[in-house]
ZANU-156677 format. One line per field, with one value per residue (C-alpha): residue number from 0; x, y, z; residue in one letter. Coordinates in pm, 1 decimal, decimal comma. Layout:
# ZANU-156677
k <- NUM/...
east <- X/...
north <- Y/...
up <- Z/...
r <- A/...
***
This chain:
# ZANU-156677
k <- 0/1/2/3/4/5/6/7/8/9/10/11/12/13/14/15/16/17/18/19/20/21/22/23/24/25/26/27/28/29/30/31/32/33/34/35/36/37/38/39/40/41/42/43/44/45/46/47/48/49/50/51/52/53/54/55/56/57/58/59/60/61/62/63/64/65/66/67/68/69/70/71/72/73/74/75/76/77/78/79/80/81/82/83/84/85/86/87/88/89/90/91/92/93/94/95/96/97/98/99/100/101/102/103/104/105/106/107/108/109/110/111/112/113/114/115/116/117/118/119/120/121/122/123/124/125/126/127/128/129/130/131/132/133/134/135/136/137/138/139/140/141/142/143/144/145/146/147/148/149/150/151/152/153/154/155/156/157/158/159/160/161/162/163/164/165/166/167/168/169/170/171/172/173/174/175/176/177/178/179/180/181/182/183/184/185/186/187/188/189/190/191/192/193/194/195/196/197/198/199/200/201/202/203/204/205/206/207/208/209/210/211/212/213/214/215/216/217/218/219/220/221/222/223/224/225/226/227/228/229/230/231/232/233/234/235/236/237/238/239/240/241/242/243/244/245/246/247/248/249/250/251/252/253/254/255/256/257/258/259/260/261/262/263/264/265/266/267/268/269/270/271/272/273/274/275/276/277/278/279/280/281/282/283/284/285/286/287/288/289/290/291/292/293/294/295/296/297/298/299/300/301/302/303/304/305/306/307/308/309/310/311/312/313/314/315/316/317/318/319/320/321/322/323/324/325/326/327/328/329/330/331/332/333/334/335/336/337/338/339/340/341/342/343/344/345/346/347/348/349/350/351/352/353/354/355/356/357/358/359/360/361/362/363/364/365/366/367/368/369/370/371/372/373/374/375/376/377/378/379/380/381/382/383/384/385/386/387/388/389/390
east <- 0,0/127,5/184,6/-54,9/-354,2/-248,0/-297,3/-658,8/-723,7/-619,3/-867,3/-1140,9/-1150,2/-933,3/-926,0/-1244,9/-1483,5/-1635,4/-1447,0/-1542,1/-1310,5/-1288,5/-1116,9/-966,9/-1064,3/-910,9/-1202,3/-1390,0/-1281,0/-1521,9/-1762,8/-1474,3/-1401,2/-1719,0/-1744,3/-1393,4/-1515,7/-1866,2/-1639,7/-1338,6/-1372,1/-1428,2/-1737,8/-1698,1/-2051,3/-2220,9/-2069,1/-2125,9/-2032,0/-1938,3/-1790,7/-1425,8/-1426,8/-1642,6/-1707,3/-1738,6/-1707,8/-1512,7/-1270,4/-949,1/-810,0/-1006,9/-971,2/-528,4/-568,4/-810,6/-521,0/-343,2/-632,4/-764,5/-617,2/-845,1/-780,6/-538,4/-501,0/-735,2/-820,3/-922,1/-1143,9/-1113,3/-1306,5/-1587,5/-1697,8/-1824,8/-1601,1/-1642,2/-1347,7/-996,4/-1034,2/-1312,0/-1115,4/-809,3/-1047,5/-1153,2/-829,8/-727,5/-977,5/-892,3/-702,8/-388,6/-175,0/-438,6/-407,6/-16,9/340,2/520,1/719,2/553,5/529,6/291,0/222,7/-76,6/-309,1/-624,3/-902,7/-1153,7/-1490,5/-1742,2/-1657,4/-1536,5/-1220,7/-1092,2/-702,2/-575,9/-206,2/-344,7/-582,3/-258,7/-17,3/-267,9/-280,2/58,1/164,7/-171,1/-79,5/330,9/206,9/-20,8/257,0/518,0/936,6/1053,0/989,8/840,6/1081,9/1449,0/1486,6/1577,1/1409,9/1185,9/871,5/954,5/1046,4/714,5/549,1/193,8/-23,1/-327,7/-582,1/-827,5/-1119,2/-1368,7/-1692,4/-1996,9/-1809,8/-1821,7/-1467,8/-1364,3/-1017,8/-839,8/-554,8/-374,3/-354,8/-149,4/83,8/286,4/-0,9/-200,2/-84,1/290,4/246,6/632,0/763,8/901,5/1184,0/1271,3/995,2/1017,1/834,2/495,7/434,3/95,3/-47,9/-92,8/-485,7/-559,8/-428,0/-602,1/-941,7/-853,0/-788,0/-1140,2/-1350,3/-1189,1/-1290,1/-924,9/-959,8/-643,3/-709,2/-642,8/-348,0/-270,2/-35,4/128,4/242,0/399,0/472,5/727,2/802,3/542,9/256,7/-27,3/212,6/308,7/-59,3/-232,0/65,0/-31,1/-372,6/-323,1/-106,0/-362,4/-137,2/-249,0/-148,9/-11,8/188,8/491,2/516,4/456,9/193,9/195,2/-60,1/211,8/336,3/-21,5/-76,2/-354,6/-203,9/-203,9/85,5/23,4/-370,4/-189,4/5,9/-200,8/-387,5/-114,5/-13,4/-362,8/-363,9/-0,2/-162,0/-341,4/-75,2/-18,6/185,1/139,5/112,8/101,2/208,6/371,7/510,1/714,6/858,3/1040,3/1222,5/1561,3/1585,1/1202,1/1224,1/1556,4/1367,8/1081,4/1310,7/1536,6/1166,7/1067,4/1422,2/1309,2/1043,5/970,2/652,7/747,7/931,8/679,2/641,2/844,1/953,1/1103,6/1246,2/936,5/706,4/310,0/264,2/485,7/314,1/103,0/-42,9/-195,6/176,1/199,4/-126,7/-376,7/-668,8/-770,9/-732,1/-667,7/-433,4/-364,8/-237,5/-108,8/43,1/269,4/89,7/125,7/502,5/568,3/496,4/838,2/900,4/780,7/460,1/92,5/-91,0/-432,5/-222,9/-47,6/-407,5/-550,5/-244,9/-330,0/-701,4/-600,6/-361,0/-642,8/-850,2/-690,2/-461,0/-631,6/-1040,8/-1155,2/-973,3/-1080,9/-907,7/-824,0/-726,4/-572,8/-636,0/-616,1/-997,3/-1042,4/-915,3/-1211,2/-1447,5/-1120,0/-904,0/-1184,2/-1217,2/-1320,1/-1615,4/-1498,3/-1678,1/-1546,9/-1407,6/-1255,7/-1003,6/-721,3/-383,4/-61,4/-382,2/-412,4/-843,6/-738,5/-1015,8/-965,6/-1199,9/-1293,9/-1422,6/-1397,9/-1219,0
north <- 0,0/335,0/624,5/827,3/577,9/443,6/830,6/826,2/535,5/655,0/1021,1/792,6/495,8/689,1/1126,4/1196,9/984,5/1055,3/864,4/694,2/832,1/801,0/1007,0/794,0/989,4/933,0/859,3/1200,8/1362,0/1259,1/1582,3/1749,0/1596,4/1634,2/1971,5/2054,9/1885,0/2079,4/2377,4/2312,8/2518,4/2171,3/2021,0/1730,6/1517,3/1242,2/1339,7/1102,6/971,5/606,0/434,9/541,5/836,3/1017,9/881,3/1166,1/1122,5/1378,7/1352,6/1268,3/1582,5/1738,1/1465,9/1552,1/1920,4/1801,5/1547,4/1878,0/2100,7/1880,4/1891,6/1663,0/1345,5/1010,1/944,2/946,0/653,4/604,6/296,0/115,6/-210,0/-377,3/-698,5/-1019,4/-1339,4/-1656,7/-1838,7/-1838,4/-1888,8/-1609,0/-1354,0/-1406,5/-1367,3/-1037,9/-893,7/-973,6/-801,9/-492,0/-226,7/-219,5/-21,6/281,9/348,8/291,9/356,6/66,8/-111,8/-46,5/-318,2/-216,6/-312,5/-562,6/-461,2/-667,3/-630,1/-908,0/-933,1/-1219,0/-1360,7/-1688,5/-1549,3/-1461,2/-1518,6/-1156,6/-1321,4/-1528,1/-1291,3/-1048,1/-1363,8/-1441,1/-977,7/-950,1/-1173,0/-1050,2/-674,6/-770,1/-946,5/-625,2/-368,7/-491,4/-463,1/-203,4/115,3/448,5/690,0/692,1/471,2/645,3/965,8/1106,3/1039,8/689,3/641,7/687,9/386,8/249,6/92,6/-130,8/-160,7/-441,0/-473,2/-804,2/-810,8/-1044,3/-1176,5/-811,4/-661,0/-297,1/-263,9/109,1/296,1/517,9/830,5/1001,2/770,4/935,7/972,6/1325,1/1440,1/1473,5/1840,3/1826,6/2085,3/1932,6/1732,0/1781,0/1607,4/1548,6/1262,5/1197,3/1440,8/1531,4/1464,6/1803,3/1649,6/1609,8/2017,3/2143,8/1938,3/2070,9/2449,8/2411,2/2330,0/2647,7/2845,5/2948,1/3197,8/3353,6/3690,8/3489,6/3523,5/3247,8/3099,4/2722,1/2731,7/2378,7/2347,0/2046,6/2089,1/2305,0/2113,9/2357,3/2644,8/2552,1/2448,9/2778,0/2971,0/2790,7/2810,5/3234,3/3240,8/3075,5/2767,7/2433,6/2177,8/1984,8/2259,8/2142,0/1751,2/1505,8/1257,4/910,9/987,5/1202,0/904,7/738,5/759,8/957,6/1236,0/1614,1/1775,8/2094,9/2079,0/2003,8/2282,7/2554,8/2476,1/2551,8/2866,5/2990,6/2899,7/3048,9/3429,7/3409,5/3349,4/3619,7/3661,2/3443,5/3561,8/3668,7/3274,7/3251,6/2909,0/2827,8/2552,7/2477,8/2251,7/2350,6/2091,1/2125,8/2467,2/2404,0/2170,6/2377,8/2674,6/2444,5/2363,2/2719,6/2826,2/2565,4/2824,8/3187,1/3212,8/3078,1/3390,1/3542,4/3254,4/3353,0/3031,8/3111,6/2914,5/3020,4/2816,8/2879,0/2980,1/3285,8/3356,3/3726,2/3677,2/4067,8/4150,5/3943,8/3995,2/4316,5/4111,7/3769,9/3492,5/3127,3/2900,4/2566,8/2328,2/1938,1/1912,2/1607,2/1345,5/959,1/881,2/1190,7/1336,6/1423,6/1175,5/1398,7/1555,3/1455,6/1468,8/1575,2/1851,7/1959,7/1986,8/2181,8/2422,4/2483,0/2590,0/2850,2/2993,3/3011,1/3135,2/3368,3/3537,2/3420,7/3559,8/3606,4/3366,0/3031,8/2720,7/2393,4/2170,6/1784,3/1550,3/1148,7/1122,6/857,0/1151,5/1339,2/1425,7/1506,9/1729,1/1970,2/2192,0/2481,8/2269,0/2280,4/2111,4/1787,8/1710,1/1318,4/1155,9/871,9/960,1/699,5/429,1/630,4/784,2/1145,0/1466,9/1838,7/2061,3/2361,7/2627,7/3032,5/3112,2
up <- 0,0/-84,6/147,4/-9,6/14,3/373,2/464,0/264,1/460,0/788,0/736,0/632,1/911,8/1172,8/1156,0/964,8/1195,1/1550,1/1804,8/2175,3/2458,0/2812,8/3081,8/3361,8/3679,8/4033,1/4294,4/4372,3/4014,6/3780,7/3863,7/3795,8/3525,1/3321,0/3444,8/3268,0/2942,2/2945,1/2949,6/2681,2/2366,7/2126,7/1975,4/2251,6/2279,3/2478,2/2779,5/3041,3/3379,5/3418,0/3661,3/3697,0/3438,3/3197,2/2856,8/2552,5/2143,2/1901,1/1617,1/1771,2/1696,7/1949,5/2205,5/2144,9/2251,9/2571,5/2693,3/2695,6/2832,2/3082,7/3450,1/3661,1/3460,7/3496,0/3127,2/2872,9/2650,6/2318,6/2245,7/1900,2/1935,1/2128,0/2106,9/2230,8/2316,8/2528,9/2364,0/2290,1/1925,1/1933,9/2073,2/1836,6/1563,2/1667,0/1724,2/1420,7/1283,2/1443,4/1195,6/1446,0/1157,0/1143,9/1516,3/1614,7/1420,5/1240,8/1469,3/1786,0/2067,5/2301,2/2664,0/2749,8/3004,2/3090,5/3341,8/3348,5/3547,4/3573,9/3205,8/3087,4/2977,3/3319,4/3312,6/3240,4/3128,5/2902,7/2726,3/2699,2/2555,2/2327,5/2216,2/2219,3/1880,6/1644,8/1724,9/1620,3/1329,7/1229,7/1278,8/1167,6/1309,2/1097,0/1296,4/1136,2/1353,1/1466,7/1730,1/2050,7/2004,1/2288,8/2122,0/2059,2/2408,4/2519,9/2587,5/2383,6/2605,8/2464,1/2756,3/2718,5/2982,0/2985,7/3130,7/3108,8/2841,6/2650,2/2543,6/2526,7/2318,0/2406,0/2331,7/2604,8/2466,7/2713,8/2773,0/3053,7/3328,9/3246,1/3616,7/3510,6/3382,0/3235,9/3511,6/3819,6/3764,9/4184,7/4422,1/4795,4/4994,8/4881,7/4666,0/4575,0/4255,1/4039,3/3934,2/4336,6/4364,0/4097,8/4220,6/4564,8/4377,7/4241,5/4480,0/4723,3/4409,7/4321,4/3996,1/3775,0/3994,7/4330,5/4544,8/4663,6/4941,9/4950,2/5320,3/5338,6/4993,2/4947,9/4578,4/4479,2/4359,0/4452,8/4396,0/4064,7/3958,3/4063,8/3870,2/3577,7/3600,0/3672,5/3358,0/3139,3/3046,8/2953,4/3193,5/2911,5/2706,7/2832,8/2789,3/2529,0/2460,6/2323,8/2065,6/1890,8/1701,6/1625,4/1265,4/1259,4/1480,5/1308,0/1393,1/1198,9/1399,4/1759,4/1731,5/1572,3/1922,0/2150,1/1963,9/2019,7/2379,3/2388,0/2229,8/2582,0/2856,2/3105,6/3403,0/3684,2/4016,1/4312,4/4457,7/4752,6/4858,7/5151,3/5431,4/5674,2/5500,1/5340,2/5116,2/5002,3/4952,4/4715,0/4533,0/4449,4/4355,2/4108,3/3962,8/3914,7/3772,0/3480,3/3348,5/3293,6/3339,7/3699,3/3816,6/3991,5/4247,8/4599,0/4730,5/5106,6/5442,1/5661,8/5931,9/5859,3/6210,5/6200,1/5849,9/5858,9/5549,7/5542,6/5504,5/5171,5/5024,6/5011,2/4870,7/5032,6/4841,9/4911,6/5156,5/5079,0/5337,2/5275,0/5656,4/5714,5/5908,4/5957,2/5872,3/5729,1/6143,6/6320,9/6605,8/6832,4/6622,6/6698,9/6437,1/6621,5/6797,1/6445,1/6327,3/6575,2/6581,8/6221,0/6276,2/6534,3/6295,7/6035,9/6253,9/6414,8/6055,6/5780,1/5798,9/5497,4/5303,7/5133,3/5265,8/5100,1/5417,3/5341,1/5595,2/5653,1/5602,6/5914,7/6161,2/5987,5/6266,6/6525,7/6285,3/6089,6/6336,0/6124,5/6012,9/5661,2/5371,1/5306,2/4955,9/4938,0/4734,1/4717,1/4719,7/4740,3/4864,6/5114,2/5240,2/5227,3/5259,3/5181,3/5394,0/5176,5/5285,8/5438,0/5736,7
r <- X/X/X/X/X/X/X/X/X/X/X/X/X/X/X/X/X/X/X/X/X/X/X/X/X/X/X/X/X/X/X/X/X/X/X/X/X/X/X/X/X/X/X/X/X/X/X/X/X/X/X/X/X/X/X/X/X/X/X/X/X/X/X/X/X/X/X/X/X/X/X/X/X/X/X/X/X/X/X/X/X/X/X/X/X/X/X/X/X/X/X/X/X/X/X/X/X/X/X/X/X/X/X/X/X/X/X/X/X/X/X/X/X/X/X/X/X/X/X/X/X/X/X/X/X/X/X/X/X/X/X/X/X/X/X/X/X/X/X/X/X/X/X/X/X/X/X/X/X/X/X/X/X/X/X/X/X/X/X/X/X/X/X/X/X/X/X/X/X/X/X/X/X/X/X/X/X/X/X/X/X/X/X/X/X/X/X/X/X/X/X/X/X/X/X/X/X/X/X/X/X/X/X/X/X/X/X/X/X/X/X/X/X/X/X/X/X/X/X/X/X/X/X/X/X/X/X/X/X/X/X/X/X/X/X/X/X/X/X/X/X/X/X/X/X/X/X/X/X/X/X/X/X/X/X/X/X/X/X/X/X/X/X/X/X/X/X/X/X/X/X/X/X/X/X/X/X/X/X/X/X/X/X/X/X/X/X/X/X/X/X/X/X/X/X/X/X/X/X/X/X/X/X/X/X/X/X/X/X/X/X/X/X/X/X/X/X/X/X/X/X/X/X/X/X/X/X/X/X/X/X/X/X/X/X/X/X/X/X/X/X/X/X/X/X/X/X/X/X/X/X/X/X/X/X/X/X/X/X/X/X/X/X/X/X/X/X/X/X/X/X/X/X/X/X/X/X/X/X/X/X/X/X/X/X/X/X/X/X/X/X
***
């Protein structure tokens, strides 16, 4: 097959037609989520909460620029089969059927994963050993880019999930999870994930015009999110995507879209961010050194409780706090204590300003005492909450 018709027949099965997505959400995002897709600038439709994401059809274009425009989800996937199978011999079949060339480069070997629920084909290693050799034999060895280049390093995943004997075949578009904004390249212990800030962001109500102030900061996660988000930056402007190699992937398209989003950048500011830890605070200044648009940000050596935040910031804005707590708790720290330390300080130098609050969610009832709205979410498997809320 020539070039020329492979690329007619990639536009006509592949570019030209709608297309079945789904955003993989972290438990307590999917509002988000769906809110953040009702509200992108693309002719996205059937929107749609499921279980686990949101579900929404466009030309996959459009679904490129929202892995870059979206900041609440895991990864987004893009689904390019479904299908019925009780046997072995079944499944192979429909595989093979599947146009593997029109969706990923020459050469690729992609990884296997399977979820299976209540059907007959249960064993996930199997189902993947039995993948694995149709989608070689479809693409091919001889790869369609110089080996070793960035783009080629980053990985294809094929995500196959079984239930009642029904299979959904995907793509991961983003390859690199959708939370790794391309920006810190320094992180201290247990870093927060930069989808949980931005959820935790939204729900205090944080807007570009907002101050804001990242009192225990670590590398910067909610620092570096709400600069972004006051700059009018794409979470993904900065990092790449698997879908960059797919075949059907418009370069010239992708980046017409950032250079619009680009005309609309702005200064960021004002961020403050600041610990007590030397070595966090070095870390989150070698991560702001790595971008302009960054400068703004005032990283300092300072303890929340000596914080006066009327001497930083004429208009109220918001305070986010991700204390240390469990293992992360000096020897001789309590966390209850720690806790209620913090809602005097809020109390007592910070009325008037909205409040996102992280806390082990079991400790719930003993270490809200502002009576805070509760917002809850998963983080490193552990039950976390963020009260939200007005001092």
């Amino acid at each position: 097959m020539t070039t020329t018709s492979f690329t007619k027949r990639v536009k006509r099965r592949i570019t030209a037609r709608m297309q079945v997505f789904f955003a993989v959400c972290p438990p307590g995002l999917r509002s988000v989520c769906l809110r953040e897709l009702s509200l992108l600038d693309l002719p996205v439709q059937d929107i749609q909460l499921l279980p686990g994401g949101v579900a929404f059809s466009c030309k996959l274009n459009h679904a490129c620029v929202a892995n870059a425009w979206l900041r609440s989800p895991a990864r987004i996937l893009m689904r390019i089969a479904r299908f019925k199978a009780d046997r072995f011999h079944i499944l192979e079949k429909k595989l093979t059927a599947v146009d593997w060339e029109l969706f990923l480069p020459a050469g690729t070997q992609p990884a296997i994963q399977v979820t299976t629920h209540t059907s007959r084909l249960y064993h996930s290693d199997a189902i993947a050993e039995r993948c694995l050799p149709i989608i070689r034999a479809a693409l091919g060895t001889a790869s369609a880019q110089n080996p070793g280049t960035p783009l080629q390093m980053i990985p294809q995943t094929v995500m196959i999930r079984s239930e009642n004997d029904g299979f959904d075949i995907s793509l991961d578009m983003s390859g690199i999870p959708l939370f790794k904004r391309g920006i810190k390249q320094q992180v201290t212990q247990a870093p927060l994930r930069e989808n949980l800030a931005f959820a935790i962001l939204d729900a205090a109500g944080f807007t570009p015009g907002d101050p804001l102030i990242d009192p225990m900061c670590g590398a910067g996660t909610f620092a570096i999110e709400g600069a972004m988000i006051q700059a009018h930056i794409p979470p993904g402007f900065f990092r790449s995507f698997a879908f960059e190699t797919w075949p059907g992937f418009s370069q010239a398209a992708f980046a017409h879209a950032k250079s619009l989003a680009a005309g609309h950048f702005s200064p960021a500011g004002p961020v403050f961010a600041s610990d007590t830890d030397p070595g966090a605070v070095a870390a989150l200044r070698s991560n702001l050194a790595r971008h302009s648009f960054l400068a703004p940000v005032q990283a300092s050596r300072q303890d929340f409780f000596d914080m006066l935040p009327d001497r930083m910031s004429t208009k109220k804005g918001v305070v986010v706090l991700n204390p240390p707590y469990g293992r992360r708790l000096e020897p001789d720290q309590n966390t209850k204590k720690l806790y209620r330390q913090i809602s005097k300080k809020l109390a007592a130098d910070f009325k008037g300003w909205r409040v996102g609050l992280v806390f082990p969610k079991k400790h719930m009832a003993d270490l809200n005492h502002p009576g805070l709205a509760i917002f809850g979410f998963f983080h490193g498997g552990l039950d976390l909450a963020a009260g939200i809320g007005t001092i």
